[in-house]
C-alpha positions as CSV (number, residue, x, y, z in Angstrom):
1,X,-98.3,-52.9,57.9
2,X,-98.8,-50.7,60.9
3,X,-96.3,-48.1,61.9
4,X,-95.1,-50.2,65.2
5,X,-94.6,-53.5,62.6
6,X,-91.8,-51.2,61.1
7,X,-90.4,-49.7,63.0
8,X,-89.7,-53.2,64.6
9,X,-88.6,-54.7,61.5
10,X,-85.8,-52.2,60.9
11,X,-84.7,-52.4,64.7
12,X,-84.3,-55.9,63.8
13,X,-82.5,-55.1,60.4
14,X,-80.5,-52.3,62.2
15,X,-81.6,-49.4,59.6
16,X,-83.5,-47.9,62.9
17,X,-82.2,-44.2,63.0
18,X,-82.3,-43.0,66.6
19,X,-85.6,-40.8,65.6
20,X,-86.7,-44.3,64.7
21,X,-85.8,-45.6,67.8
22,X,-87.2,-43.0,69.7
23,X,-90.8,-43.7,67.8
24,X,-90.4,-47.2,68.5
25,X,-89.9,-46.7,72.6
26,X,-92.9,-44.2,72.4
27,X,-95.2,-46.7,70.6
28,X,-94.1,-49.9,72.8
29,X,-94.9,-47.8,76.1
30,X,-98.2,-46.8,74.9
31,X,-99.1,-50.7,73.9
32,X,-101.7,-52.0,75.7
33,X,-101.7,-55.2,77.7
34,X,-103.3,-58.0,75.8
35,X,-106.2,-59.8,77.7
36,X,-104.3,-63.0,78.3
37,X,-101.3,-60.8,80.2
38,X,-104.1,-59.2,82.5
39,X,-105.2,-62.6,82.9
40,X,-101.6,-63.9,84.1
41,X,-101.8,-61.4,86.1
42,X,-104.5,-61.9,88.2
43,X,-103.8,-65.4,88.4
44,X,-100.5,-64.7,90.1
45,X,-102.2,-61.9,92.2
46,X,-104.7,-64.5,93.2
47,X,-102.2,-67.0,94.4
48,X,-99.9,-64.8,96.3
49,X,-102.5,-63.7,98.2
50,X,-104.0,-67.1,99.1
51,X,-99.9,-68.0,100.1
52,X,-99.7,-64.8,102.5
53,X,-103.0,-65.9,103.7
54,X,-102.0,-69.4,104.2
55,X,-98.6,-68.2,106.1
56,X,-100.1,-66.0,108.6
57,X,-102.5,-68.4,110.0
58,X,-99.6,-70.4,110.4
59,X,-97.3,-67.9,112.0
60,X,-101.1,-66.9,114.1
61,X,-101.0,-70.8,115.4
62,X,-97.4,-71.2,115.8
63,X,-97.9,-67.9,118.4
64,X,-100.4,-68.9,120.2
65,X,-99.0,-72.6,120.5
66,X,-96.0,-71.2,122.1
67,X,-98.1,-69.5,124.6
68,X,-100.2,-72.9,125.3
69,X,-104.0,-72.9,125.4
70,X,-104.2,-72.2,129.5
71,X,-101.9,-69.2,129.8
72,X,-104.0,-66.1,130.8
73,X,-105.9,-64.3,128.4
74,X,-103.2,-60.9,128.7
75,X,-100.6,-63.3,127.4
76,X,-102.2,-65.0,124.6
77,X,-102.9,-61.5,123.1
78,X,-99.2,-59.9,123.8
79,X,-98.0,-60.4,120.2
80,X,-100.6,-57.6,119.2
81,X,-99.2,-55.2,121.7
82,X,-95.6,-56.0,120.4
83,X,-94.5,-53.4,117.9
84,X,-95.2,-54.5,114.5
85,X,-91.8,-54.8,111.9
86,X,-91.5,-52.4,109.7
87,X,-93.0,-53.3,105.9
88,X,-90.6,-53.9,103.0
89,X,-91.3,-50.4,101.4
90,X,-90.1,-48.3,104.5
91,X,-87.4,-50.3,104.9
92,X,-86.3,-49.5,100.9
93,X,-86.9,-46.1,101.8
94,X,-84.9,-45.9,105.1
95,X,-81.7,-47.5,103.2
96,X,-82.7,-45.1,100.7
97,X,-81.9,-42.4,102.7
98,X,-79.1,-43.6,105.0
99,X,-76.7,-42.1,103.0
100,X,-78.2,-38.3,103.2
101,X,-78.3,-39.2,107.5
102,X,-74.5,-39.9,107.3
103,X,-73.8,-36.2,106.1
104,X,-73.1,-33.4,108.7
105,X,-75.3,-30.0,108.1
106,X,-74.1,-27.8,110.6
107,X,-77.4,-26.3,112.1
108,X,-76.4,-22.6,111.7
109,X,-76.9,-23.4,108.1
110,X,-80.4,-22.6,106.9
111,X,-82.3,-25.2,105.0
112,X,-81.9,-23.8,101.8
113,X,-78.0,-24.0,102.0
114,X,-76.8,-26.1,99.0
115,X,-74.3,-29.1,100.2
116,X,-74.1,-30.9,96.7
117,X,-74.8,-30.2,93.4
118,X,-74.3,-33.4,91.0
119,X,-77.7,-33.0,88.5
120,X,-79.4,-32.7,91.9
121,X,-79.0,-29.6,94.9
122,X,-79.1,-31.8,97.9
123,X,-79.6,-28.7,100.6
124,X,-79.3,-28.8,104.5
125,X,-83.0,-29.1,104.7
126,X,-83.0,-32.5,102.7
127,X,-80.5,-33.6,105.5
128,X,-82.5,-32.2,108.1
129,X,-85.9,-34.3,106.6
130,X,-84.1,-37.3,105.8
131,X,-83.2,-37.7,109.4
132,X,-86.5,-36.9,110.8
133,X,-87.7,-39.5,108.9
134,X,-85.8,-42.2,109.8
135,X,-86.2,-41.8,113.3
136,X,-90.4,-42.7,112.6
């Protein structure tokens, strides 16, 4: 019986001691995935890319029907000229730091200056960035 085999089996008989425990987290993160997980995986990858593929030369056609086939080359193209929405991740990251935008950092304060301290400094300067950044 490996070490792993166990472990698990006093996790499930709850004689796991919390250096036990600890051995048992270490050894399930360092497990491998098995072949036929990768191969899930893939699979899925596979067909989400086919539907995103499938959706945008819908949303291309549904465009350029709009438009009709006989309005002037300049207007058939506009939706490239339109500004794009932002993707999912800098939208996570903007509500991310909404929160740091709503505090005041008076700007005689350097950016070093400390504001909060809860098992994290947040400084002036982290204000100062957070708000650059959402105004990209």
């Amino acid at each position: 019986m490996t070490e792993l085999q166990t472990l698990k089996k006093k996790k499930r008989m709850n004689k796991a001691a919390p250096e036990d425990l600890t051995r048992l987290k270490l050894l399930q993160d360092g497990e491998p995935l098995s072949a036929a997980d990768l191969e899930k995986a893939k699979k899925r990858e596979a067909d989400r890319k086919v539907a995103d593929k499938a959706a945008f030369e819908a949303k291309k056609k549904e465009k350029s029907s709009e438009l009709g086939p006989l309005a002037p080359p300049e207007l058939r193209h506009q939706e490239s000229l339109d500004i794009p929405p932002d993707h999912p991740r800098i939208v996570q990251m903007k509500e991310a730091l909404l929160p740091f935008t709503q505090i005041e950092a008076h700007d005689s304060r350097q950016d070093e200056f400390v504001l909060f301290t809860r098992g994290v400094s947040i400084t002036a300067g982290d204000v100062r960035a957070a708000r650059k950044a959402m105004k990209l």
